[in-house]
mmCIF file of the N, C-alpha and C atoms, coordinates in Angstrom:
data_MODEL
# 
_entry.id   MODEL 
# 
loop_
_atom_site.group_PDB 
_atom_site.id 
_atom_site.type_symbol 
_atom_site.label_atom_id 
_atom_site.label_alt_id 
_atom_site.label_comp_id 
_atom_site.label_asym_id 
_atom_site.label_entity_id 
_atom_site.label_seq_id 
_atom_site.pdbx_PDB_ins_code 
_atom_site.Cartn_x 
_atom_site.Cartn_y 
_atom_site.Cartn_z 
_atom_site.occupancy 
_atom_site.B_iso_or_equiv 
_atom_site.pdbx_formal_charge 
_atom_site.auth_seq_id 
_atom_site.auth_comp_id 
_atom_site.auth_asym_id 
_atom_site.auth_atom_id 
_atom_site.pdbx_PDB_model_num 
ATOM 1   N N  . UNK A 1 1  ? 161.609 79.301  41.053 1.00 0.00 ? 1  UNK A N  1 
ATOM 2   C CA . UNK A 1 1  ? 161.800 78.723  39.745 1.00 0.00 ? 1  UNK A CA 1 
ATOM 3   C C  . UNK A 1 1  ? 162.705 77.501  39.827 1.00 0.00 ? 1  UNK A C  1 
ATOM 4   N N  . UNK A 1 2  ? 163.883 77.347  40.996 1.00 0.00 ? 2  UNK A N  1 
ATOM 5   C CA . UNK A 1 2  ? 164.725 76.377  40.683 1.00 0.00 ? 2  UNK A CA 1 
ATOM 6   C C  . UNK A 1 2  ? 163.664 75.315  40.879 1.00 0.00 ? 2  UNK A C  1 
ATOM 7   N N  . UNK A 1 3  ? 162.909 74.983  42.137 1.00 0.00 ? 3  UNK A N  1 
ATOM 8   C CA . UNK A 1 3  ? 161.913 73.965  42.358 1.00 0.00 ? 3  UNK A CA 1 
ATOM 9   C C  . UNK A 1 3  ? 161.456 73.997  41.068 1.00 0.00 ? 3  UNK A C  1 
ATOM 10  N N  . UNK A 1 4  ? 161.153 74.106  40.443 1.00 0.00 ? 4  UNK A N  1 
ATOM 11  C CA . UNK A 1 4  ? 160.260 73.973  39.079 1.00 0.00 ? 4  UNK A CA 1 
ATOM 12  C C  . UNK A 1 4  ? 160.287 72.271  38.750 1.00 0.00 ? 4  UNK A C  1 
ATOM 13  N N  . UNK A 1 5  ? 161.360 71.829  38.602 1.00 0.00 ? 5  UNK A N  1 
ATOM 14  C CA . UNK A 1 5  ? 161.258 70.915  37.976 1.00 0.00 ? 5  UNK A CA 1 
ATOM 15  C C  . UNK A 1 5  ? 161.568 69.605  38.987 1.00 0.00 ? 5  UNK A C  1 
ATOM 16  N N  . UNK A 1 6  ? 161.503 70.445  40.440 1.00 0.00 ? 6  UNK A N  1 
ATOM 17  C CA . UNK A 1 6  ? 161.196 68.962  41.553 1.00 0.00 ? 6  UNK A CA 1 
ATOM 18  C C  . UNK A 1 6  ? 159.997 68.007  41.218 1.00 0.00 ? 6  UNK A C  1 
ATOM 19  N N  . UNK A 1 7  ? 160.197 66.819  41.490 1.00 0.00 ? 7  UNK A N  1 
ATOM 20  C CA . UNK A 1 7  ? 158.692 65.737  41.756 1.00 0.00 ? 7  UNK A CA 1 
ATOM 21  C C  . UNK A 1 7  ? 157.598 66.247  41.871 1.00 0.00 ? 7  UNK A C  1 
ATOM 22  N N  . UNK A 1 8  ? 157.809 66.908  43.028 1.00 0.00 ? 8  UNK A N  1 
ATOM 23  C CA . UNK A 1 8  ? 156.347 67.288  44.238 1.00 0.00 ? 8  UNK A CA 1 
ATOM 24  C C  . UNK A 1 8  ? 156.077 68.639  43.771 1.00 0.00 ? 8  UNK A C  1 
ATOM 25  N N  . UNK A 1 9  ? 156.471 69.132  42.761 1.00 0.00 ? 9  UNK A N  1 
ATOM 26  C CA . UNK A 1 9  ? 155.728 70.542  42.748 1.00 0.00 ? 9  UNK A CA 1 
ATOM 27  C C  . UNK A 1 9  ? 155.153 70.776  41.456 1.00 0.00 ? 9  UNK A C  1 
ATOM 28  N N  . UNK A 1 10 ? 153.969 71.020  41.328 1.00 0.00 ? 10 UNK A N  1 
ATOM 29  C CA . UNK A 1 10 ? 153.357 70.983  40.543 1.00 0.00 ? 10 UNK A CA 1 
ATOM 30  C C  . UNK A 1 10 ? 152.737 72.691  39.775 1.00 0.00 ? 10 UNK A C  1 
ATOM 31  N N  . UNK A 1 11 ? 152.940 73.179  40.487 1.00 0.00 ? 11 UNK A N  1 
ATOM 32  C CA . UNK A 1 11 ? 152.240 74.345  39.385 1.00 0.00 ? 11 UNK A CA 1 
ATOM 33  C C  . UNK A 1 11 ? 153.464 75.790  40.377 1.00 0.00 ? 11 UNK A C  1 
ATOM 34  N N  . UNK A 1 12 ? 154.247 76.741  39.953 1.00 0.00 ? 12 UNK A N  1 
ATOM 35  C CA . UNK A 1 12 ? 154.687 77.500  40.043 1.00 0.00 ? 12 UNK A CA 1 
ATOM 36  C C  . UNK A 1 12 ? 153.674 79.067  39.831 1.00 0.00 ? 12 UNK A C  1 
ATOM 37  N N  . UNK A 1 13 ? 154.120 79.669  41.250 1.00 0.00 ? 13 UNK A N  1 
ATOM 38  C CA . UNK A 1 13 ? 153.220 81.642  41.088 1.00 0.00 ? 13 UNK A CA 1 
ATOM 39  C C  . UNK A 1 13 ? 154.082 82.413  41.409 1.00 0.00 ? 13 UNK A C  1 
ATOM 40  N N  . UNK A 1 14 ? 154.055 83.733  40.550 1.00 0.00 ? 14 UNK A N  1 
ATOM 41  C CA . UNK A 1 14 ? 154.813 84.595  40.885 1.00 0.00 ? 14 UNK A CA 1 
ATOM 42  C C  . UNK A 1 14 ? 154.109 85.718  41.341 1.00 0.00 ? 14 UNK A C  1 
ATOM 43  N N  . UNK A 1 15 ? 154.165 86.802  42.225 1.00 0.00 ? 15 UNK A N  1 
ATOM 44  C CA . UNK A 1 15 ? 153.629 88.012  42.061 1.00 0.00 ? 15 UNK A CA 1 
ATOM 45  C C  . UNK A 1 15 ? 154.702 89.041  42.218 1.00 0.00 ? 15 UNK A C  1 
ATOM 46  N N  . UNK A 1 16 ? 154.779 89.897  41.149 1.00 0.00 ? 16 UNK A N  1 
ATOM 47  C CA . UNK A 1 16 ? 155.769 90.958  40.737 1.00 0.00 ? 16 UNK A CA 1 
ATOM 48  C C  . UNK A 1 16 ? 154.518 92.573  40.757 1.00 0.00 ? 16 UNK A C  1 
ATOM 49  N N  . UNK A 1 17 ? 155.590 93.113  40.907 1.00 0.00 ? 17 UNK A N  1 
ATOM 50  C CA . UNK A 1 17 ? 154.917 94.928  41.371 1.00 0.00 ? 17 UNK A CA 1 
ATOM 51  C C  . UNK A 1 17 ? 155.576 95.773  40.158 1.00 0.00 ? 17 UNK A C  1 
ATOM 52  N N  . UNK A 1 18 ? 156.940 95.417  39.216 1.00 0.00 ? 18 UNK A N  1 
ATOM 53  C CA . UNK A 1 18 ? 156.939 95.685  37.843 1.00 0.00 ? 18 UNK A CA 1 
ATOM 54  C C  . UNK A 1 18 ? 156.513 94.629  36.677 1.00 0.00 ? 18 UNK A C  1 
ATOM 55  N N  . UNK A 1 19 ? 156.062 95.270  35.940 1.00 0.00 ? 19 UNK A N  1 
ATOM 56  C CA . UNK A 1 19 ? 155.220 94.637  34.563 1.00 0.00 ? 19 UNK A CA 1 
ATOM 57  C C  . UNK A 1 19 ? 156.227 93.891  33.583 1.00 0.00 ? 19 UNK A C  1 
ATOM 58  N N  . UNK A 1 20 ? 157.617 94.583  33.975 1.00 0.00 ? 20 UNK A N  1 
ATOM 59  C CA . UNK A 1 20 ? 159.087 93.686  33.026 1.00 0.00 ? 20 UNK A CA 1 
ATOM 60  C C  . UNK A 1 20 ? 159.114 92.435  34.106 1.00 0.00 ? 20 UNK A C  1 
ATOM 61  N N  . UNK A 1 21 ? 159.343 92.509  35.229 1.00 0.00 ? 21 UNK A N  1 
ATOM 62  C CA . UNK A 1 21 ? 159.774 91.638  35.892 1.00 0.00 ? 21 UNK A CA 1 
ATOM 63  C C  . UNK A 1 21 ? 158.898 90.447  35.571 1.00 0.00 ? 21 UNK A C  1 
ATOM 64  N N  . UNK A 1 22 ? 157.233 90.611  35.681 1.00 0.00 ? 22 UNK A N  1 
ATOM 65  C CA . UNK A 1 22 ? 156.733 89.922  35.642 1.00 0.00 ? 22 UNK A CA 1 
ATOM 66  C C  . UNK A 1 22 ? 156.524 88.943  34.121 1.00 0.00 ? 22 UNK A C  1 
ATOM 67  N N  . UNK A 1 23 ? 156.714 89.769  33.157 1.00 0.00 ? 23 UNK A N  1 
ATOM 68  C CA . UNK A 1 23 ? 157.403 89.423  31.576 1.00 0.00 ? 23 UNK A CA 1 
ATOM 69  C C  . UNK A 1 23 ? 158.380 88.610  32.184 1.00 0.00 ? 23 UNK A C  1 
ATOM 70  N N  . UNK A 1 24 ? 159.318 88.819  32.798 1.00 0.00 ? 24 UNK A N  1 
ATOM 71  C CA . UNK A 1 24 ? 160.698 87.926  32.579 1.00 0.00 ? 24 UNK A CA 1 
ATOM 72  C C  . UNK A 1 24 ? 160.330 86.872  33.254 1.00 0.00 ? 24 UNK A C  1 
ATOM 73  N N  . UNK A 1 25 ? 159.750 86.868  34.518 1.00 0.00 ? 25 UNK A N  1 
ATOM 74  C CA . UNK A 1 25 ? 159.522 85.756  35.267 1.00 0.00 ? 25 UNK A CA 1 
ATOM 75  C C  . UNK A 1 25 ? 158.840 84.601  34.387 1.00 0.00 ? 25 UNK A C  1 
ATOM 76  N N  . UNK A 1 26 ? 157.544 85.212  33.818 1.00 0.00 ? 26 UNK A N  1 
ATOM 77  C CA . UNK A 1 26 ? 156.813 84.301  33.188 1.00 0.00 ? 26 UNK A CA 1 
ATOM 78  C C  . UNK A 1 26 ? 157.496 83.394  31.841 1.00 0.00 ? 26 UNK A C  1 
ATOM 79  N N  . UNK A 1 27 ? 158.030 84.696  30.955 1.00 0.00 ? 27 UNK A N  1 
ATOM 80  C CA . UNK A 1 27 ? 159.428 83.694  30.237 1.00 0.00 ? 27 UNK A CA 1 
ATOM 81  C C  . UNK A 1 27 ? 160.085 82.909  30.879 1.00 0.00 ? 27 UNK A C  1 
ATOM 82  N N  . UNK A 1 28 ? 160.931 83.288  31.606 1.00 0.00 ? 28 UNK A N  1 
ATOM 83  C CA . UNK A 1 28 ? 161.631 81.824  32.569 1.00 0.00 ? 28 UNK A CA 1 
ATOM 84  C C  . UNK A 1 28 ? 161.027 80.781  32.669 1.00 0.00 ? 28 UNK A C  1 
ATOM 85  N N  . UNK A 1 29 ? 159.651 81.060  33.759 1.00 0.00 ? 29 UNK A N  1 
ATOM 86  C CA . UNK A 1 29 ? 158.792 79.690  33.810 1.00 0.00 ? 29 UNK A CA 1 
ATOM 87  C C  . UNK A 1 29 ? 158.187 78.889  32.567 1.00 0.00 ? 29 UNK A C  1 
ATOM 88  N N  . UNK A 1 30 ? 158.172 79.528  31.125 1.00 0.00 ? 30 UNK A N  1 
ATOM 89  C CA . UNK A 1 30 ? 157.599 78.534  29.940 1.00 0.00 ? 30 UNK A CA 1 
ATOM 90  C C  . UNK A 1 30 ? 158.566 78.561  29.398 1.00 0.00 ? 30 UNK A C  1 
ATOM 91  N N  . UNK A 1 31 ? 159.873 77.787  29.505 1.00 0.00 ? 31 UNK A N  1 
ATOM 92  C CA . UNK A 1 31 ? 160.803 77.681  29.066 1.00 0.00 ? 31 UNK A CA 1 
ATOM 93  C C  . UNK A 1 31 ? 160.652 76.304  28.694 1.00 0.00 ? 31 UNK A C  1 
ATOM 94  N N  . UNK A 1 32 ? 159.904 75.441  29.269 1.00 0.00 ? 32 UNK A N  1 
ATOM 95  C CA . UNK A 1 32 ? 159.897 74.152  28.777 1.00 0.00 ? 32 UNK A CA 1 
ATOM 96  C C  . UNK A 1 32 ? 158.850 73.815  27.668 1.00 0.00 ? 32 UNK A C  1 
ATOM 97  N N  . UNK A 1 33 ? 158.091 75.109  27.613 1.00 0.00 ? 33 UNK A N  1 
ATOM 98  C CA . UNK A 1 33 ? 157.091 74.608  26.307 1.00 0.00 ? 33 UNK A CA 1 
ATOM 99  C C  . UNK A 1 33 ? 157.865 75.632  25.331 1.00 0.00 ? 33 UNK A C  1 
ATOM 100 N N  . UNK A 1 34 ? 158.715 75.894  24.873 1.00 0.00 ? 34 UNK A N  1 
ATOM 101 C CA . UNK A 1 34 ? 158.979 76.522  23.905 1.00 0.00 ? 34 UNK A CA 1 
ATOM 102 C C  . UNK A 1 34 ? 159.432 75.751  22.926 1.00 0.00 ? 34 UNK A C  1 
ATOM 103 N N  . UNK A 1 35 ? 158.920 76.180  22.028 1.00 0.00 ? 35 UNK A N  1 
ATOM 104 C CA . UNK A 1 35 ? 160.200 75.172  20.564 1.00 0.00 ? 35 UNK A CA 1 
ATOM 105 C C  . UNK A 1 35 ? 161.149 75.240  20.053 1.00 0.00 ? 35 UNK A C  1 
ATOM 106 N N  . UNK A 1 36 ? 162.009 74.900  20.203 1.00 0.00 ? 36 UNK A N  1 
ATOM 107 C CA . UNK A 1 36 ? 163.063 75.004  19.657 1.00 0.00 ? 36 UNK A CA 1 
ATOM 108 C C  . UNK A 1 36 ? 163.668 76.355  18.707 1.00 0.00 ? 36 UNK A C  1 
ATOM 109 N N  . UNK A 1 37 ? 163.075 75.772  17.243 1.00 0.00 ? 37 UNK A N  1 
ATOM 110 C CA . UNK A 1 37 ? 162.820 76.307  16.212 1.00 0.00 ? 37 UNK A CA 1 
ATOM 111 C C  . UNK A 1 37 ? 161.995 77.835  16.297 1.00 0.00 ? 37 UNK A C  1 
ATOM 112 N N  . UNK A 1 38 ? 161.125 77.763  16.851 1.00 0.00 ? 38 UNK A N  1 
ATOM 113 C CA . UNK A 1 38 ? 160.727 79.234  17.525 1.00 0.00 ? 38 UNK A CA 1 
ATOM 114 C C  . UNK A 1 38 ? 161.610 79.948  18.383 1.00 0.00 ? 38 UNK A C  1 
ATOM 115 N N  . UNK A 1 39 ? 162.342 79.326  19.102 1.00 0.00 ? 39 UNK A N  1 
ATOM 116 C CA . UNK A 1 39 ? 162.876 80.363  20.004 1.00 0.00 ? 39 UNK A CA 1 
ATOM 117 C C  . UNK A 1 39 ? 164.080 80.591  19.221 1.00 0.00 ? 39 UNK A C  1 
ATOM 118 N N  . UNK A 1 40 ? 164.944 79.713  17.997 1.00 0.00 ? 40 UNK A N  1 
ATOM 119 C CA . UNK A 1 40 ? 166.195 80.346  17.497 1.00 0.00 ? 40 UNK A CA 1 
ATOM 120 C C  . UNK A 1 40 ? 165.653 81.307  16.702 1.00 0.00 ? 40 UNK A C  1 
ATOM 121 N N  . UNK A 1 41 ? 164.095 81.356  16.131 1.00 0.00 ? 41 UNK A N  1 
ATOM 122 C CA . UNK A 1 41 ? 163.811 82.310  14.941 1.00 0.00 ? 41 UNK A CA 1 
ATOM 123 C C  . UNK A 1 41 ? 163.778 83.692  15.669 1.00 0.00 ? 41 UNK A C  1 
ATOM 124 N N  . UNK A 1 42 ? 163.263 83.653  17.167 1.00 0.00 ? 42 UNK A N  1 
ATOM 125 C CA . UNK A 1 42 ? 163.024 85.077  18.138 1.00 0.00 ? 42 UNK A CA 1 
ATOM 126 C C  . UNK A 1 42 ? 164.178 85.489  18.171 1.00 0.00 ? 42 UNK A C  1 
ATOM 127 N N  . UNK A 1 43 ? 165.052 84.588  17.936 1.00 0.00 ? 43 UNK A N  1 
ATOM 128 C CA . UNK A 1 43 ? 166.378 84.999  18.407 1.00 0.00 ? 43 UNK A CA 1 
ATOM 129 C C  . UNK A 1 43 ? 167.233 86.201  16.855 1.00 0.00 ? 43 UNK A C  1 
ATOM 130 N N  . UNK A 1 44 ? 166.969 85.240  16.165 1.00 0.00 ? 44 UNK A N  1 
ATOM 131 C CA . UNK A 1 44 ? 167.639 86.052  15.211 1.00 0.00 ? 44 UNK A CA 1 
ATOM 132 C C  . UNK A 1 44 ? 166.827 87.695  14.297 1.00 0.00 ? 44 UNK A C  1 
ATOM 133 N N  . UNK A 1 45 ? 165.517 87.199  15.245 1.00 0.00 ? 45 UNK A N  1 
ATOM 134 C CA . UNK A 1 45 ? 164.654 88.799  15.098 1.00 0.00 ? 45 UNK A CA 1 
ATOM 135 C C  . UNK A 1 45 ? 165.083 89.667  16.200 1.00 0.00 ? 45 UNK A C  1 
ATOM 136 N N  . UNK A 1 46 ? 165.339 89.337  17.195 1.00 0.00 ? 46 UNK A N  1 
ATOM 137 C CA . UNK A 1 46 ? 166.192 90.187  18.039 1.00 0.00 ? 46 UNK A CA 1 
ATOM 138 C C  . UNK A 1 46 ? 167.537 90.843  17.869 1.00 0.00 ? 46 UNK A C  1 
ATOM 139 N N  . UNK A 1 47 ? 168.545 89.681  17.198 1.00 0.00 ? 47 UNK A N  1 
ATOM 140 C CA . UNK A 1 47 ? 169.737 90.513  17.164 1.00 0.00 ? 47 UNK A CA 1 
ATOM 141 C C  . UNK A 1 47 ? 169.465 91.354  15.328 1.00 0.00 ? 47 UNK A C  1 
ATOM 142 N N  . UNK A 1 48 ? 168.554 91.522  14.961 1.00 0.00 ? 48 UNK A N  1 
ATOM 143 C CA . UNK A 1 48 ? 168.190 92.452  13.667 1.00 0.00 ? 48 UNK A CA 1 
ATOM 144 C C  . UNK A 1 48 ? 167.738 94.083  14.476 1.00 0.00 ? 48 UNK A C  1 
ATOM 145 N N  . UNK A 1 49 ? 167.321 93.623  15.541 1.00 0.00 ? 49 UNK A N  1 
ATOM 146 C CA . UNK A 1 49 ? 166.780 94.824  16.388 1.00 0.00 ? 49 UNK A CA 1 
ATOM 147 C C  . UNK A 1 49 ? 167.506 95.771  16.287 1.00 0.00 ? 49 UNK A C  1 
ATOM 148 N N  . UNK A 1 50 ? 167.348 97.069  15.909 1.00 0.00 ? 50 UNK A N  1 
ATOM 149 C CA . UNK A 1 50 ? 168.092 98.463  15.801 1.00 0.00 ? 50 UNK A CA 1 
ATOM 150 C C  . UNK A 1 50 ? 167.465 99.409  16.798 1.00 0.00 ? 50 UNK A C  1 
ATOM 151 N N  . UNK A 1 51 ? 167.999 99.757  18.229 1.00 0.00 ? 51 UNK A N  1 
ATOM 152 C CA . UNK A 1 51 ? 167.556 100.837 18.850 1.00 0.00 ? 51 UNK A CA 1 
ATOM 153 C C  . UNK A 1 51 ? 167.888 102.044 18.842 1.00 0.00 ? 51 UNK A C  1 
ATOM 154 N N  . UNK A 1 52 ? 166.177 102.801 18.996 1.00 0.00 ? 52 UNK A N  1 
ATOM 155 C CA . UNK A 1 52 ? 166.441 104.198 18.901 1.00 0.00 ? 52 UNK A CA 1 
ATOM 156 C C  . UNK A 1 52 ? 166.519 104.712 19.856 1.00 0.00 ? 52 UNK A C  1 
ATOM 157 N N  . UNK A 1 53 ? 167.260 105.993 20.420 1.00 0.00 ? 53 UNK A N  1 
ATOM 158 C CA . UNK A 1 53 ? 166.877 106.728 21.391 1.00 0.00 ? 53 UNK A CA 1 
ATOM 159 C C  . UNK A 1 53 ? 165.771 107.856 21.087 1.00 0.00 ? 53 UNK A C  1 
ATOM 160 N N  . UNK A 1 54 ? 165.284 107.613 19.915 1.00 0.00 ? 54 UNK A N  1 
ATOM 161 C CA . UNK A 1 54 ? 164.623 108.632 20.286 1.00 0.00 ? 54 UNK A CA 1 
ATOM 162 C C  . UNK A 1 54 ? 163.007 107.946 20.572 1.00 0.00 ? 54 UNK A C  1 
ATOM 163 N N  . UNK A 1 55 ? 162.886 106.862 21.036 1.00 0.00 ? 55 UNK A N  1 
ATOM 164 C CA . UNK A 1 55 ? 161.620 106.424 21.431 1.00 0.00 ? 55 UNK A CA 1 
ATOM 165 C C  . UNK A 1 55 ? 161.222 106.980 22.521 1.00 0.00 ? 55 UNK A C  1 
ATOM 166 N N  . UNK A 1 56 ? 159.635 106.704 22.714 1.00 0.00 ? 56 UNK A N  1 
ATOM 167 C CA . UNK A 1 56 ? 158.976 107.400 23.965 1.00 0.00 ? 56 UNK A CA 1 
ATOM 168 C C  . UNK A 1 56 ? 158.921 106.275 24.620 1.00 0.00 ? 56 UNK A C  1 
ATOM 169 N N  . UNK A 1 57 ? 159.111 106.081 26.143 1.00 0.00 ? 57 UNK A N  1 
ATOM 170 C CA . UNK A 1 57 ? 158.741 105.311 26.998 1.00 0.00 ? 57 UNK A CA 1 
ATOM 171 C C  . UNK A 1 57 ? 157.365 105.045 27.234 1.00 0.00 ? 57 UNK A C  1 
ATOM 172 N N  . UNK A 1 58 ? 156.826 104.355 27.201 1.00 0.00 ? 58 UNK A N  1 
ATOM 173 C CA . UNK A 1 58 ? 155.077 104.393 27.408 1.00 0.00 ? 58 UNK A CA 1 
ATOM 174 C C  . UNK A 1 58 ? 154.729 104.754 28.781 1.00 0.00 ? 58 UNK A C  1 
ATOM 175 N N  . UNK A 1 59 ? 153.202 105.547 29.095 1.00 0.00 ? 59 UNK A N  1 
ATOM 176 C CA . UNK A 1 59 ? 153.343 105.827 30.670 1.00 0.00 ? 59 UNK A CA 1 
ATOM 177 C C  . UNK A 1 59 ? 152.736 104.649 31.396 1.00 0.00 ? 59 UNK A C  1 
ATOM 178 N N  . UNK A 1 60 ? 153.834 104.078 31.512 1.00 0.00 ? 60 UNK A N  1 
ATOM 179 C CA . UNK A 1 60 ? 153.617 102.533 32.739 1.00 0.00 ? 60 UNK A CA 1 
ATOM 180 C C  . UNK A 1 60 ? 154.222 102.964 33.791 1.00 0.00 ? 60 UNK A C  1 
ATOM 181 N N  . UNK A 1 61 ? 153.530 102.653 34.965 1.00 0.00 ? 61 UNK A N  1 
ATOM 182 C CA . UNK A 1 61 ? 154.361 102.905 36.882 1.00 0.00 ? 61 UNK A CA 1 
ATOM 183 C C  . UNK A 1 61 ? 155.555 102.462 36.477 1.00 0.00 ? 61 UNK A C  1 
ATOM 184 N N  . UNK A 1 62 ? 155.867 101.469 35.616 1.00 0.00 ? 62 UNK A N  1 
ATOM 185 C CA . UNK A 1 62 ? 156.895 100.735 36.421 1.00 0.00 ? 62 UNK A CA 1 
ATOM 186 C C  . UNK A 1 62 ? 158.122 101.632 35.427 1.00 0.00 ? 62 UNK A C  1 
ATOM 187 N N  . UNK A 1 63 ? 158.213 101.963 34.024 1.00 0.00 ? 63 UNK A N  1 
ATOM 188 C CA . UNK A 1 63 ? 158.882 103.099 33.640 1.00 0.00 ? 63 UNK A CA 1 
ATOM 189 C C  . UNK A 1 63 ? 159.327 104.154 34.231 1.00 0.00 ? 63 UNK A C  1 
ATOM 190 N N  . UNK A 1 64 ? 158.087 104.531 35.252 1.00 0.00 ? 64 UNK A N  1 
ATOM 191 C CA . UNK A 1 64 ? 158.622 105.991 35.481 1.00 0.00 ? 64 UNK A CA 1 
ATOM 192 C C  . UNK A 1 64 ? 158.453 105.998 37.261 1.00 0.00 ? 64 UNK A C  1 
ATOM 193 N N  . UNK A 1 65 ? 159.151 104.543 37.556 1.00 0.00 ? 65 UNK A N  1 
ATOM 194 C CA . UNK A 1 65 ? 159.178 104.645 39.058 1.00 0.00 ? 65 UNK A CA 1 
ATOM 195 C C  . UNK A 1 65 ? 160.709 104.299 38.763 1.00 0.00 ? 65 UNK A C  1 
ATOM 196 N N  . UNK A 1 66 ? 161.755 104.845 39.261 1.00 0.00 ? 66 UNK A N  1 
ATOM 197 C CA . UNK A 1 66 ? 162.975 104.847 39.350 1.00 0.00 ? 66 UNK A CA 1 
ATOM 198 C C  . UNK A 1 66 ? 163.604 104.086 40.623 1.00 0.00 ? 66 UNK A C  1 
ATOM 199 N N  . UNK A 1 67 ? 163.263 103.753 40.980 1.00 0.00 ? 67 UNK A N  1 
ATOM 200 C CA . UNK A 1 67 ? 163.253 102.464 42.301 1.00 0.00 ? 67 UNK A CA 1 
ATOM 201 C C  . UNK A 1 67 ? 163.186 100.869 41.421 1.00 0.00 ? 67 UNK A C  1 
ATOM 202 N N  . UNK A 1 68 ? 162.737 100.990 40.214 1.00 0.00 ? 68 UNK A N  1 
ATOM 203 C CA . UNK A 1 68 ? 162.167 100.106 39.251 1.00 0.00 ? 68 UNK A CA 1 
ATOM 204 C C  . UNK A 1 68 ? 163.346 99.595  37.770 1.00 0.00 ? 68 UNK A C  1 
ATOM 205 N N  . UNK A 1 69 ? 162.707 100.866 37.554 1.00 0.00 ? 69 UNK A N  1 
ATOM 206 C CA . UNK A 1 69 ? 163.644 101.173 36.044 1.00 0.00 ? 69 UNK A CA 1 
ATOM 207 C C  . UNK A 1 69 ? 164.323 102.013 36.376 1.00 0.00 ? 69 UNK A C  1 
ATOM 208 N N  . UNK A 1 70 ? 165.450 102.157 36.227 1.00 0.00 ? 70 UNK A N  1 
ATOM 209 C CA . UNK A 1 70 ? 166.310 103.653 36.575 1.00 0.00 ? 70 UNK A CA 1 
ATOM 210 C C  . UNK A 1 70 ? 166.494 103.739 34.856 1.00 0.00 ? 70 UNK A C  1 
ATOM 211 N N  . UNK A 1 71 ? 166.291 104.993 34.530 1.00 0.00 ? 71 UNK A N  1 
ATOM 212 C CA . UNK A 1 71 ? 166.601 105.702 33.179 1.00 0.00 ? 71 UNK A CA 1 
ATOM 213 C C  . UNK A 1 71 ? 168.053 105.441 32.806 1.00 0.00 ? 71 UNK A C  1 
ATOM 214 N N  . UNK A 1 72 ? 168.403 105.930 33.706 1.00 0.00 ? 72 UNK A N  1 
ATOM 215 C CA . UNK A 1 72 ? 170.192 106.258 33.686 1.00 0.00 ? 72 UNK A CA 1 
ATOM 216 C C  . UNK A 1 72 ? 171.080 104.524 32.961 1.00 0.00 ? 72 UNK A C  1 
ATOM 217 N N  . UNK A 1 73 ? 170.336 103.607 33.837 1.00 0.00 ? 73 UNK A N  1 
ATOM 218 C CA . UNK A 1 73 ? 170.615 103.033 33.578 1.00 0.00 ? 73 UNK A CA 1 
ATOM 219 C C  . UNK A 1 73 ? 170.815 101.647 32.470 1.00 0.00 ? 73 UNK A C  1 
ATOM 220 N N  . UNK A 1 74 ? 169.271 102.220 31.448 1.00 0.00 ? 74 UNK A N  1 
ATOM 221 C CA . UNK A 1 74 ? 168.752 101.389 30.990 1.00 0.00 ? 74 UNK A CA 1 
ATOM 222 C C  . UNK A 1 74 ? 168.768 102.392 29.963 1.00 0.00 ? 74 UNK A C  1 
ATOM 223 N N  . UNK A 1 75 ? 169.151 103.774 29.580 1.00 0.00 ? 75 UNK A N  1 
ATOM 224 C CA . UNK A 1 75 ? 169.031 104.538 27.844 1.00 0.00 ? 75 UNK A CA 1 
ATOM 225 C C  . UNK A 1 75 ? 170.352 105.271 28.114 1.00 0.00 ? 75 UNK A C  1 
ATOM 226 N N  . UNK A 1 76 ? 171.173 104.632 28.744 1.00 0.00 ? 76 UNK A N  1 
ATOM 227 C CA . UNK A 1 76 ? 172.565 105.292 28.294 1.00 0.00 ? 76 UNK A CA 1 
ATOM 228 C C  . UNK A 1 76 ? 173.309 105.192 26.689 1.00 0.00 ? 76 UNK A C  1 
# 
């Protein structure tokens, strides 16, 4: 990602084995097409966000591979 915005490089790939990672990566990399105005509005829908614990994790590998996501660490 730092190359991203060298001369000579023209198109950036990632390949990720969790499904968040690969979410985050891809956010990172369209960071330059975002708008402004869109990203302060995501923003202030996020900090409205109220979490529950009592949600279900969906059954994704990458949830319930603990090498990945550790529980412990992420629904304390």
């Amino acid at each position: 990602m730092a190359l991203r915005s060298h001369p000579m490089v023209d198109r950036a790939f990632g390949v990720e084995y969790s499904p968040l990672a690969q979410f985050v990566g891809a956010t990172k990399l369209a960071y330059r097409d975002m708008e402004i105005e869109a990203a302060a509005e995501a923003v202030k829908n996020l900090l409205r966000f109220v979490r529950s614990n009592s949600a279900e994790l969906p059954a994704l590998s990458a949830f319930s591979n603990p090498s990945i996501f550790d529980r412990d660490l992420c629904w304390t």
